[in-house]
DRENVO-991894 format. One record per residue (C-alpha): x, y, z. Coordinates in steps of 0.25 Angstrom, whole numbers, plus 5000, padded with zeros to 4 digits. Layout:
N
XYZ/...
END
This chain:
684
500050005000/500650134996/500750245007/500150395009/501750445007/502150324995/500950394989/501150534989/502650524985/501950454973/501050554970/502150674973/503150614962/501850594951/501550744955/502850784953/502750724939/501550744935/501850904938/503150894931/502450824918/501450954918/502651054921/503951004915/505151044924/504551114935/504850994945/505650884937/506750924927/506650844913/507850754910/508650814897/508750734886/510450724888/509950644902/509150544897/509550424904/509850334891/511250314890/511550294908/511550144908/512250074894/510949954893/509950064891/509150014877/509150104867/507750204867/507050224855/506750364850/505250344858/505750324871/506950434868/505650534864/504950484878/506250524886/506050664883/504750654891/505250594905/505550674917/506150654930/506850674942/508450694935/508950574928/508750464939/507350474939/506350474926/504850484923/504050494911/502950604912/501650554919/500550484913/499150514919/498050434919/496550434925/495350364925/493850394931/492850284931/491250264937/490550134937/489250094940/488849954943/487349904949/486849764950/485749694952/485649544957/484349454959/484849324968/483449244971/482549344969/483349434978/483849584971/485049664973/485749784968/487149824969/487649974962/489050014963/489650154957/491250174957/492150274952/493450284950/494550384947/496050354943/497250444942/498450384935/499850444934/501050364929/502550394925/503650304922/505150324922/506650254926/507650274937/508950314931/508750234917/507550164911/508450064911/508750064927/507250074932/506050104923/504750144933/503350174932/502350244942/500950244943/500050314952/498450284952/497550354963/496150304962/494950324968/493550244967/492250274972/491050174973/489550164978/488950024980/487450014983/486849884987/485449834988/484849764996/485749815007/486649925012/486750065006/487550124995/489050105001/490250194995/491750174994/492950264989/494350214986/495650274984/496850194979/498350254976/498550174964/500050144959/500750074950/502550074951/503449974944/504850004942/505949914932/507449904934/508349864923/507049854913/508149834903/509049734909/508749584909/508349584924/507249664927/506649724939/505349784941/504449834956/503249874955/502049924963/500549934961/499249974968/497949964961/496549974963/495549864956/493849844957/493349704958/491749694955/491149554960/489649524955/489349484966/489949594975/490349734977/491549814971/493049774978/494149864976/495449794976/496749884981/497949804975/499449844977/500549774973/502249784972/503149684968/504449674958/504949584947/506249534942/506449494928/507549424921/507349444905/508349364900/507649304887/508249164888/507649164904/506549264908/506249284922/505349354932/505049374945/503949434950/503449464965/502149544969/501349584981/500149624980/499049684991/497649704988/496449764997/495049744991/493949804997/492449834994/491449714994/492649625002/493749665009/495149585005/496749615007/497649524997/499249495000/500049434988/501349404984/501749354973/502949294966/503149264951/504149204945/504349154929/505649124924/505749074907/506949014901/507049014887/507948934875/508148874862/507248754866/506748764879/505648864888/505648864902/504448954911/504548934925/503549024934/503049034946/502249094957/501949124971/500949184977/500449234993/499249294994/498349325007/497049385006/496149425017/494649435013/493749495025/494549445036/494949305030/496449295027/496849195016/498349165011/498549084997/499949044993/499948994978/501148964969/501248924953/502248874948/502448854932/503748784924/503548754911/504848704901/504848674884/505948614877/506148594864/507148464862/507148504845/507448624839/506248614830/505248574843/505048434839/505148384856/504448484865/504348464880/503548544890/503748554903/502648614913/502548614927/501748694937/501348684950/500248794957/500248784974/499248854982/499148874998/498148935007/497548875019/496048865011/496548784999/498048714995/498148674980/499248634973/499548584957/500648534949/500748504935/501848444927/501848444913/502848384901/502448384887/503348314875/503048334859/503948284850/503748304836/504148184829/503848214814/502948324807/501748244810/502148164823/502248194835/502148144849/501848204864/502048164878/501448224891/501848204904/500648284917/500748274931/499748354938/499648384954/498348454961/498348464975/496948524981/497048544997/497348375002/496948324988/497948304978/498048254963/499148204953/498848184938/500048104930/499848094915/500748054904/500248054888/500948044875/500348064862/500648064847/500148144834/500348114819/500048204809/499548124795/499448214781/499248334787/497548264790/497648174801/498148184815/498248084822/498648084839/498647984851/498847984865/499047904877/499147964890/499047894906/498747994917/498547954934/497748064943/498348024958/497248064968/497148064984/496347914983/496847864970/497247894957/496547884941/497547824930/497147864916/497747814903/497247824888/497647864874/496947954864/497147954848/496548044839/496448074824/496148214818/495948234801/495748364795/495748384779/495348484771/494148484763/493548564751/492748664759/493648654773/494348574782/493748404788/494348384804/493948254807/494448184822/494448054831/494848024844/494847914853/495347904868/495547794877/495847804892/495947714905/495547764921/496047684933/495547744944/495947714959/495247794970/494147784980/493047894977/493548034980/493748154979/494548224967/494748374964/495048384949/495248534941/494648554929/494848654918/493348694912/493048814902/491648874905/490948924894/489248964895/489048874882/489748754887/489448624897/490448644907/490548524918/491748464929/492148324923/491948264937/490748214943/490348224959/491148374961/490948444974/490548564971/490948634980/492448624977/492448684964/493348804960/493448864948/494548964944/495049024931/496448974924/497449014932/496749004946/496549134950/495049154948/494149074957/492849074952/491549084960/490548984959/489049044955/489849184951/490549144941/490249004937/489148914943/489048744947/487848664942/487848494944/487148424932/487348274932/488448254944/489348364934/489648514938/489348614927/490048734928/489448874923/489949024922/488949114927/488449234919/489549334927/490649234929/491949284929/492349144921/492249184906/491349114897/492249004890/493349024902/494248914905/494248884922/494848774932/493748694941/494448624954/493448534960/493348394968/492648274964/492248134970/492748044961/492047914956/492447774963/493747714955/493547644943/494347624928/493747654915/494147664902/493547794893/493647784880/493347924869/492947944853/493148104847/492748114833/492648264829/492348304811/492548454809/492148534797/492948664793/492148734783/492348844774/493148914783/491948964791/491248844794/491448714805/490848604806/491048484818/490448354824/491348304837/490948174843/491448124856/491247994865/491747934878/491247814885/491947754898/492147614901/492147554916/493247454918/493447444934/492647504946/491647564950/491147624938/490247764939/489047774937/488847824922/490147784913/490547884905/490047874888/489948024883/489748064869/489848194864/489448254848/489548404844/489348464831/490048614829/489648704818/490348834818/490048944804/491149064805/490649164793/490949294791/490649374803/489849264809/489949144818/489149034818/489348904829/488448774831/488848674842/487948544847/488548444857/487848314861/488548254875/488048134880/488748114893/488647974902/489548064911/489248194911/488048294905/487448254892/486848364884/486648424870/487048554868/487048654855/487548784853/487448884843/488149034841/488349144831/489449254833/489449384824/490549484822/490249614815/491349724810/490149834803/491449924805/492849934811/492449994822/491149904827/491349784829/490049684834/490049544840/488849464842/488749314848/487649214852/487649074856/486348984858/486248844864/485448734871/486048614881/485248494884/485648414895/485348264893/485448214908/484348294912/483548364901/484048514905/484348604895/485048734893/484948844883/486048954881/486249074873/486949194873/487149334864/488349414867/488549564857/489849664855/489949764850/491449874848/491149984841/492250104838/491550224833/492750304833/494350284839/493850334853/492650254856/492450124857/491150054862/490849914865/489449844869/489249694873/487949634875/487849464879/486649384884/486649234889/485649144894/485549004897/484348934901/484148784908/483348714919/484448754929/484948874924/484249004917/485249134914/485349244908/486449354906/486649494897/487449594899/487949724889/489349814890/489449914883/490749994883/491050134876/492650184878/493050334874/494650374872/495250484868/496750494871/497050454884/495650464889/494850354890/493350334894/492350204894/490850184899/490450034900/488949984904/488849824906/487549764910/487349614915/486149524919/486249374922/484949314926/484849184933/483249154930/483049024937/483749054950/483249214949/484549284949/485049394940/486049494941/486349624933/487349744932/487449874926/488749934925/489150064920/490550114918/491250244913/492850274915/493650384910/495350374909/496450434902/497550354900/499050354906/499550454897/
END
C-alpha cells in the first residue's frame, strides 16, 4: 500500500513536469543536443533517425536523469443497471447507478543511458460513486471510493543479454455477479524479473506478490506469492522447455482464513535423431501439486511418443503413458503402452492398425485392457467432386479385479445448447461433481452456470442461459462413482463413414457405427452394452448462404437412446463496405426413446456493423432461444446495441443491453437493462 508522503513526492515530481511541459525552461533546463547520451557507453545500438528526432523532445534533471514529456489521459463513465427477478412466484428489483472519473499521466525515460536503465511512471487517481436500491428490503445505500492508482517498471541493461526488470502496480477492477451486488476489487502488486536472452538457451524468472482487498456485496483480503520460472534450450536437433510454478496464497472471506499451496511443473524434450525428421521423439512430463487443509490433490503425467518415417508411404508410432491422480486418500495410476502403423497406397488408400494394452491401478483392484484397432480410408476424385469412403473395426479385452467401490474418474466434456451432453459412468454421486475451465482456475457454479438432470442412471450436463461457460466450450468434470462388481468382457466395434464433396459447395455423408459387449466371466451387469448409432450430414455453402442438415438415430443398451434432427441456415451480407449484416437460425426436435420425452430447440441470433463515416461506428446484436420438453421450458432474448465516436484522442461510447431468461415450468424469470456512456482521451 503506497503511503500519504510515497504519494505526494509522486504527485510533486509529475507536477513538476507537467508545468515544465507547458513552460519550457522555467524549472527543468533542456538537454542540448552535443549531451545527448548516445556515444557514453561503447554497446549503445545504433538509433535511427525517428528515435534521433524524439530525442530532441526529452527533458530532465541534467544528463543523469531523463523524461519524455507527459502523456495525459482521462476517462468519465455512468452506468446504470436494474433488474428484476421472479423465483417461485416471488418478485424482486435491484437498481444500481455508478460513475467514475479517471486521470492519467504517464512519462517514460532512463537513468544515465537508455542502455543502463529505461523506466516508465504512471500515475491513475480514481474516484467512483455508486447507488444501490434493493426491494424487497432496506433503503437505497451509497458508497464513494478513491483509489491512487499507479503503475512503475523500471529495466536494467535492456540491451545486454541479461536483463533486469521491478515493477510496481496498484489497480482498481468492478466485479458484477448475477446473483449479487457490485465488488470493488483494490489490487496491488510488486515484483521483479530476471532474463537471460541468449537465443540458444532462454531464461526467465519471475516473482510477484500480490495484495487484493475486495469490498461491497463481501468482504475479502487476498495474499499471493508467486514464482515462475521457464528455462528453453534450443539446437540443430533437439528442443528443451522446462517450466515451473509456485504458488502461496491465503485468503480471508468474512472471518474464515483459507491457505492454498499449489505447484505446476512442465518439462517437455524433441529430438530429432535424422537431419531430415524421419525419427522424432517427444518427451513430456508434468506434475500439478495442490495443499490446503480442505482438499490435497496431486497429478502426474509422463508421456514419450516415437514416429519413424520408414519410406514415403510408411511409417510406424510408439506411445508409452503413465498417469497418477491422487484425490484426498484415493489414488489412481493408469499405464499404457500402444504401437501402430500407417501405409499409404497410390495416393487413395490408407490403411493404419494399432495395438495397445493399458492397467488402471485403483485402491481395491485394478482393470487390464488390451485390443487392436485397424482402419481403411479411400478417397478419389470423381467427375463432379471428391468420393471419402472409410472402415473401422476394434477389438478390446477387460480384466477387472476389485470389489465394488468407489472411483473418481475426470473427464473432459465440451458443452454446447445443441448437443446431448452425459458422464460416461453410471451411479455418480452427485454431490461430488466440479466442473472448471481448461486450466483449472474457474470453478464453476452449479445452477448459475451449468445445471444437473439424471435420465436413465446418467447425469446430463447443461449450461444455463447466463452461464459463464461459453456455448461450445470445452470443460474438465471431476466426479466419484460406484463401480460395478468385477467381471471381464470383450467389446467388439464397426465404423463405416461415405462422404460426398460436391461441386465445391456441396457435402453429403451417411456414418454408421456399432458396439456390442460380450460377457466372458463375472458378475455381469445388468444390460450389456449393444449400441448402434446412423447419422446423415447435408451441408450447402453457396454464395453468401449456409445451408446445414443433421439426423442422428442412437440406439443405446447402455446409455440414452434418442432421435434427433437438426437444421440451420446462416446469412452473411456486405450491401456496402462499410455495413456488414449476419443472421443465424438453427431449428430442431429430440425424442428420447426410454421414455417417450421430447424436446424442441430453436434459436435466432442477428448483427449488424455499420460504418457511416471514419469516426462512427455502431454495432446491434439481437439473439432469441427457446427450448421446450416435459421437464424443461425456456426462453432467452436479449439486444446490445453499441455506438462508439472518436475523434483524435478523444473517444466516446454508449451501449444498452437487455436480457430476459424465463423458466416457464418452474416460474422463474430474470431481466436486466443496462445502460452505459463513457467519455476518454487517450494517452497522448
Amino acid at each position: 500500500m503506497i503511503s500519504r508522503k510515497q504519494a505526494g513526492f509522486l504527485l510533486a515530481v509529475l507536477a513538476v513536469i507537467g508545468i515544465n511541459c507547458l513552460f519550457p525552461g522555467m524549472i527543468l533546463t533542456p538537454i542540448p543536443t552535443c549531451a545527448q547520451p548516445g556515444s557514453i557507453v561503447s554497446d549503445q545500438p545504433p538509433t535511427d533517425p525517428q528515435i534521433e528526432s524524439m530525442q530532441t523532445e526529452k527533458e530532465g534533471f541534467g544528463r543523469y536523469l531523463v523524461f519524455t514529456r507527459p502523456k495525459i489521459g482521462m476517462g468519465l463513465s455512468w452506468e446504470f443497471q436494474e433488474e428484476h427477478r421472479r423465483l417461485e412466484g416471488a418478485n424482486s428489483k435491484d437498481c444500481q447507478r455508478t460513475s467514475r472519473e479517471r486521470a492519467e499521466i504517464e512519462t517514460t525515460g532512463w537513468l544515465y543511458n537508455p542502455a543502463l536503465a529505461a523506466y516508465t511512471l504512471n500515475y491513475q487517481p480514481e474516484w467512483n460513486q455508486g447507488t444501490e436500491e434493493h426491494e424487497p428490503g432496506s433503503k437505497s445505500s451509497s458508497n464513494s471510493l478513491f483509489l491512487n492508482g499507479y503503475h512503475g517498471d523500471i529495466t536494467f541493461l535492456q540491451y545486454k543479454p541479461y536483463t533486469v526488470r521491478l515493477f510496481s502496480d496498484r489497480r482498481l477492477s468492478a466485479l458484477k455477479s448475477a446473483l449479487a451486488a457490485r465488488t470493488d476489487t483494490d489490487s496491488e502488486s510488486y515484483g521483479g524479473e530476471f532474463s537471460l536472452k541468449y537465443p540458444v538457451m532462454p531464461t526467465n524468472i519471475l516473482y510477484m506478490h500480490f495484495d487484493d482487498t475486495q469490498s461491497g456485496f463481501y468482504h475479502s483480503i487476498r495474499t499471493s506469492d508467486l514464482i515462475r520460472g521457464d528455462i528453453r534450450l534450443n539446437t540443430a536437433n533437439t528442443y528443451t522447455h522446462l517450466s515451473t510454478k509456485h504458488q502461496d496464497e491465503t485468503r480471508i472471506t468474512e472471518g474464515i482464513e483459507s491457505r492454498v499451496k499449489s505447484a505446476n511443473h512442465d518439462f517437455r524434450n524433441d529430438i530429432n535423431f535424422a537431419t531430415d525428421r524421419q525419427v522424432q521423439l517427444h518427451s513430456y512430463a508434468s506434475f500439478q501439486s495442490t495443499d490446503s487443509k480442505r482438499l490435497d490433490t496431486s497429478n502426474l503425467n509422463v508421456n514419450e511418443d516415437l514416429y519413424w518415417t520408414h519410406a514415403k508411404n510408411f511409417s510406424s508410432d510408439y506411445h508409452a503413458d503413465y498417469r497418477s491422480n491422487q484425490w484426498r486418500d484415493t489414488r489412481n495410476e493408469n499405464w499404457s503402452l500402444s504401437a501402430g502403423l500407417r501405409h499409404l497406397l497410390y495416393e487413395n488408400l490408407t490403411s493404419s492398425g494399432q495395438l495397445f494394452t493399458s492397467m488402471d491401478d485403483y485402491a481395491e483392484g485394478n482393470e487390464q485392457t488390451s485390443g487392436g484397432k485397424l482402419n481403411f480410408d479411400y478417397q478419389r476424385a470423381i467427375p463432379w467432386g471428391m468420393l471419402k469412403l472409410s472402415m473401422g473395426h476394434d477389438y478390446e479385452l477387460n480384466h477387472r479385479s476389485f470389489l465394488q467401490s468407489s472411483i473418481i474418474r475426470r473427464q473432459a466434456l465440451v458443452l454446447q445448447n445443441t448437443a446431448l451432453t452425459y458422464l460416461d459412468q453410471r451411479n455418480v454421486d452427485t454431490a461430488s461433481i466440479v466442473i472448471a475451465d481448461e486450466s483449472g482456475g474457474v470453478i464453476y457454479i452449479n445452477g448459475l452456470d451449468y445445471r444437473l438432470s439424471e435420465i436413465n442412471g446418467f447425469v446430463r450436463v447443461q449450461r444455463t442461459g447466463f452461464s459463464s461457460i461459453k456455448d461450445g466450450e470445452k470443460v474438465w468434470i471431476t466426479y466419484r462413482y460406484l463401480q460395478n462388481p468385477q467381471f471381464d468382457d470383450a467389446l467388439s466395434g464397426q465404423d463405416y463413414s461415405i462422404h460426398f464433396e460436391l461441386w465445391e459447395m456441396l457435402m453429403l455423408g451417411y456414418r454408421f457405427s456399432h458396439q456390442q459387449q460380450r460377457i466372458l466371466s463375472g458378475v455381469a451387469p445388468q444390460v450389456p452394452t449393444n449400441d448402434t448409432t446412423n447419422s446423415v450430414d447435408v451441408k450447402l455453402n453457396w454464395r453468401w448462404t449456409e445451408t446445414a442438415f443433421s439426423y442422428t438415430d442412437m440406439a443405446r443398451s447402455s446409455g440414452i437412446s434418442s432421435t434427433t434432427w437438426l437444421t440451420s441456415e446462416k446469412i452473411t451480407i456486405w450491401p456496402t463496405n462499410n455495413l456488414y449484416l449476419q443472421f443465424n437460425g438453427h431449428e430442431g426436435r429430440r425424442k428420447f426413446k426410454d421414455n417417450y420425452r421430447t424436446e424442441h430447440f430453436y434459436g435466432l441470433t442477428g448483427s449488424l456493423n455499420w460504418l457511416p463515416v471514419r469516426w462512427c461506428r455502431y454495432s446491434l446484436e439481437v439473439f432469441q432461444q427457446d427450448l421446450s420438453g416435459q421437464t424443461e421450458i425456456t426462453t432467452s432474448q436479449g439486444m446490445e446495441s453499441i455506438l462508439e465516436l472518436s475523434y483524435r484522442v478523444w473517444g466516446g461510447t454508449i451501449r444498452y443491453r437487455f436480457y430476459n431468461e424465463q423458466d416457464k415450468l418452474h416460474d422463474n424469470q430474470r431481466q436486466i437493462y443496462t445502460i452505459y456512456a463513457e467519455i476518454k482521451r487517450a494517452l497522448w
